[in-house]
C-alpha positions, -999 to +999 in steps of 0.1 A: +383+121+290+360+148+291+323+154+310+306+137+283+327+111+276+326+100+311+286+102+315+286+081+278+310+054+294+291+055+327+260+049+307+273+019+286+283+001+319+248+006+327+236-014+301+232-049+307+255-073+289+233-096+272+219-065+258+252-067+236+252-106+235+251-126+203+253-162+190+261-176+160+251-200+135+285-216+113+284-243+084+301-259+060+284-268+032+303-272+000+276-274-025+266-241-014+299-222-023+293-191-040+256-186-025+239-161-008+225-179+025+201-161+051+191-166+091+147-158+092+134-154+126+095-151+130+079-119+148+045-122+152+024-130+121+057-123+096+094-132+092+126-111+092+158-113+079+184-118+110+211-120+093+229-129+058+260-135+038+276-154+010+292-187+016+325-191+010+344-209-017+352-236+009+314-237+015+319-221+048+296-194+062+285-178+093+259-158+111+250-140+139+218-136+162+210-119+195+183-123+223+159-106+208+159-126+178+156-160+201+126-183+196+125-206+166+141-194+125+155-212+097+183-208+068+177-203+034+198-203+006+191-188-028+168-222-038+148-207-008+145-240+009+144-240+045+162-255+077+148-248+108+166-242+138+164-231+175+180-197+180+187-205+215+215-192+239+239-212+223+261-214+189+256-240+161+279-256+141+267-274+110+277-295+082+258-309+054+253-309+015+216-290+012+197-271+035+161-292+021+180-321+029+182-324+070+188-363+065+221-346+052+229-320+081+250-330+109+245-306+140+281-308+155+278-282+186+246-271+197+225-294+219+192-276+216+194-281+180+206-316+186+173-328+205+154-305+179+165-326+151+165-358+173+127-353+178+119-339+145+135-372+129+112-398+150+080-377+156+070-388+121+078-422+124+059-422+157+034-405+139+031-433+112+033-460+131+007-452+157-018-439+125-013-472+113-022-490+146-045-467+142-066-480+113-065-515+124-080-502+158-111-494+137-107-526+116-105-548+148-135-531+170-160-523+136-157-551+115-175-582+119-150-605+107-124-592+133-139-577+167-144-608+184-102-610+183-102-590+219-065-600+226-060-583+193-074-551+200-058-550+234-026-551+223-031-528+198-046-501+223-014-512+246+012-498+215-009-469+210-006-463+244+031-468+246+033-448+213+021-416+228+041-424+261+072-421+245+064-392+227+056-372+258+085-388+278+110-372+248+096-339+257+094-343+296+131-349+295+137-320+282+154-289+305+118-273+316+137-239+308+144-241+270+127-229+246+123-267+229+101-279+261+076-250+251+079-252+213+070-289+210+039-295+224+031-262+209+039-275+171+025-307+178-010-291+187-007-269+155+001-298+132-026-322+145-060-309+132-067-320+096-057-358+117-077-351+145-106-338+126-105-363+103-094-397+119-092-394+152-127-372+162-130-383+199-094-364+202-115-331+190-122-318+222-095-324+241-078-312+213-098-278+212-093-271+252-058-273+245-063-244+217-080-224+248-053-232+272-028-213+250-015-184+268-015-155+242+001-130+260+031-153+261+062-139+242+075-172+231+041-176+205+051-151+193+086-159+180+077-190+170+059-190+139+033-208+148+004-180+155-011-182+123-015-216+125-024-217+161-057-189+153-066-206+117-061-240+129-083-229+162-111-213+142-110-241+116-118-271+137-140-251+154-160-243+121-160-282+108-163-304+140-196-287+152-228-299+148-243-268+131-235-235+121-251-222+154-235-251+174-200-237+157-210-201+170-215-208+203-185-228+206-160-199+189-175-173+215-160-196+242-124-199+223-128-157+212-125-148+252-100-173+258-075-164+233-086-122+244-090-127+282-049-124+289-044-096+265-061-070+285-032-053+301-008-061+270-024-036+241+002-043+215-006-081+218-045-071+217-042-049+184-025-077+167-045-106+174-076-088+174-068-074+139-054-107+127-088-127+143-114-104+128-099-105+095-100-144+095-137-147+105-144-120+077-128-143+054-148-171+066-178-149+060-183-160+104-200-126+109-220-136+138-183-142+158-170-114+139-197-096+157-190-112+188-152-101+190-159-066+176-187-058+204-163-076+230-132-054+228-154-022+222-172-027+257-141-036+275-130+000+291-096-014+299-088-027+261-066-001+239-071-005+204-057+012+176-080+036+154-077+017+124-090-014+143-118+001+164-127+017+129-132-016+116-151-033+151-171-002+156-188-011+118-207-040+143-219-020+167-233+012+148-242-012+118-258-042+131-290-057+124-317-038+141-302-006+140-311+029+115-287+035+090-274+070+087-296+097+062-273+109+037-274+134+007-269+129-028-241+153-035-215+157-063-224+133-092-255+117-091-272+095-113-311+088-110-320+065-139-359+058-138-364+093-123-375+127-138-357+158-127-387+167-102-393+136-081-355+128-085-345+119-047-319+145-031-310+120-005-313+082+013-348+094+034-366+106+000-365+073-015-404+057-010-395+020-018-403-008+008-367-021+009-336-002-001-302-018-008-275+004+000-238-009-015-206+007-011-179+000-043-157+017-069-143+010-106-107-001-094-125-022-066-113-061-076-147-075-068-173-044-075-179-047-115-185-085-112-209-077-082-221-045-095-229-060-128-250-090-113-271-061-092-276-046-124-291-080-140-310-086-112-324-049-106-352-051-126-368-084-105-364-066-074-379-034-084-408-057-088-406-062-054-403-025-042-368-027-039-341+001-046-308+004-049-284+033-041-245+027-056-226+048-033-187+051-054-157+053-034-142+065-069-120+099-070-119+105-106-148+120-127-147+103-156-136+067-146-164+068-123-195+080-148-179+055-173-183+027-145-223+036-135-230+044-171-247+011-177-266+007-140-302+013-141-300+023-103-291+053-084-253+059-085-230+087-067-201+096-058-187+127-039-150+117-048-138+115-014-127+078-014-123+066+024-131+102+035-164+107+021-188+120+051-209+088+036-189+059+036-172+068+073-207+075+089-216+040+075-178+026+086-168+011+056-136-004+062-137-026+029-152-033-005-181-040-019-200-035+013-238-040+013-265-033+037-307-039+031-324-016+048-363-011+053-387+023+048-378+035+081-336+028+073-336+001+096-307-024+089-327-058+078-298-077+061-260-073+056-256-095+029-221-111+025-231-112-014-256-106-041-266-141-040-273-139-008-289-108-008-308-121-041-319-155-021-337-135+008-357-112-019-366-145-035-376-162-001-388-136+015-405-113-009-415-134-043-421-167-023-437-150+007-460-129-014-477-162-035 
């Protein structure tokens, strides 16, 4: 064995073994003979293929996964339907007839999987039968006819009571190191706002302080596949339990530093979840959190965020309400219907209107023409009202984009750099349509989510305040 060998086989030894360690997953499932069946582990926001193969005429199959695939997955077969399992350090043995049919599967090795299926059977009978204890809890303390039956309502409180006792004491017995103990309560959280919001409103803040107590920085969230649901679910009871819109603001600033406050030193963690958070309350048209989180993470010296991110946050700190909006020329194409050739504007500062909207689209923007083409309808009323409005095109072809503005009675260009036009990054546009109102001195008055709302301000604050 020569020098090179030796330093490879000295370097192997090195290695630690579990590096090399894997587990597998076996079944036999007759009716499956023939198909294609595939292990999905979660990573983050997605899902990956661990591992696949075709089942054997016998039904028989097996797969393989390694530590750094553990948390929780599922099998699929070529229906697509799903059985999940713990990918634990252990192997699993199965048999059954149909993966969507776990009243079917029996786990025969495997005894993370066994309590998983154990406690995935009765949770929803738990679940039903205190729901229905529930509803005659109301029944028994609101109405008339039945609240002077105290006895009644004390027993029913006592099975509640025991209800959620047994629950928690399934979990508590549960080895402390395995992956189940942590999962549970985690999925249980998850699954319990629509209820909670709905039927069960004095659970709502408890319910929310244990959103805040979740540790994002923990690896285990983040194989589980539940950290979609744990920031939607979060932000969504958030939005519909509060009082007001304001009250719902206040309240998501507390939950945005909690969720970011751990994920200071772990910058891979920070990009995801900052990305994946700003992107929700964008949806949600929440632009006053949106805000919030963008100006957060900016100021923090010790945060690390990706460019394509602090592209996207830095729009709320040089764009926000308050502040002057960038001059720019009117290069390349520009039309200027309304104008003669000698007080045609050459760029933003010429324009002498009160109020001037500025909106960022293009022609193979999904939402632009619709948006676009209600501007255009309502152009006219706001010009009444001293109001402009430049169409600055993200388009990169000539003729698509005169053939889009050739309708528009308002001020259109384009210098057909797309995303790298000297305009649109000095504005940071990140996305499509984008609108901003500014005054006569550029300073940013609005940034309207959408025409209507943009179109309800002039009308409030313009035509109404004027009368």
């Amino acid at each position: 064995m020569n020098f090179k060998n030796n330093l490879q086989f000295l370097l192997l030894l090195l290695i630690p073994v579990c590096a090399f360690a894997q587990h597998s997953i076996s079944g036999r499932f007759p009716p499956l003979a023939g198909q294609q069946v595939k292990l999905v582990g979660f990573q983050d926001f997605g899902i990956y293929t661990i591992d696949s193969t075709q089942v054997s005429k016998e039904g028989e199959f097996s797969l393989r996964f390694a530590e750094k695939d553990m948390g929780m997955g599922y099998l699929a077969s070529t229906d697509n339907k799903a059985y999940f399992v713990v990918l634990h350090k252990e192997d699993i043995q199965l048999k059954g007839n149909s993966l969507s049919a776990p009243e079917s599967i029996t786990i025969l090795s495997g005894k993370e999987n066994q309590l998983f299926a154990k406690y995935a059977s009765e949770k929803p009978r738990r679940e039903q039968a205190f729901s229905a204890w529930d509803y005659l809890s109301n029944i028994y303390s609101e109405d008339p006819l039945f609240n002077s039956h105290k006895l009644l309502q004390q027993i029913i409180k006592s099975e509640k009571q025991r209800i959620k006792a047994e629950d928690s004491s399934a979990i508590a017995a549960m080895d402390k190191k395995s992956y189940l103990s942590w999962y549970l309560p985690k999925r249980a959280l998850v699954s319990s706002v629509s209820i909670v919001a709905q039927y069960r409103t004095e659970e709502i803040p408890a319910t929310i302080k244990a959103f805040r107590e979740l540790d994002y920085s923990d690896d285990r969230l983040y194989k589980s596949g539940l950290l979609r649901e744990a920031i939607e679910n979060h932000i969504w009871l958030l939005e519909n339990s509060a009082s007001s819109l304001d009250a719902a603001y206040k309240e998501m600033y507390i939950s945005i530093d909690s969720i970011l406050d751990n994920l200071t030193d772990e910058p891979k963690k920070l990009n995801k979840i900052t990305g994946f958070l700003f992107k929700l309350l964008e949806k949600h048209s929440l632009f006053k959190a949106s805000e919030y989180l963008a100006l957060k993470v900016l100021n923090q010296d010790n945060c690390t965020i990706n460019e394509d991110i602090a592209s996207q946050l830095e729009s709320y700190r040089a764009m926000k309400i308050g502040n002057t909006a960038p001059d720019f020329e009117f290069k390349k194409d520009v039309f200027s219907p309304g104008y003669g050739p000698v007080n045609s504007p050459e760029k933003l500062s010429d324009i002498k209107s009160n109020y001037t909207v500025v909106i960022f689209g293009s022609s193979w923007c999904p939402a632009c023409p619709k948006e676009l083409i209600q501007i255009n309808t309502l152009f006219q009323k706001w010009k009444k009202q001293d109001v402009e409005v430049v169409f600055v095109s993200l388009d990169d072809d000539t003729e698509k984009f005169k053939n889009f503005v050739k309708p528009f009675s308002f001020i259109s260009m384009s210098d057909y750099q797309k995303w790298d036009s000297p305009v649109v990054k000095s504005y940071h546009v990140f996305g499509t349509p984008t609108l901003f109102l500014l005054d006569n001195k550029r300073k940013i008055v609005l940034r309207p989510t959408s025409t209507e709302q943009l179109d309800s301000w002039i009308e409030w604050y313009l035509i109404q305040g004027n009368k």
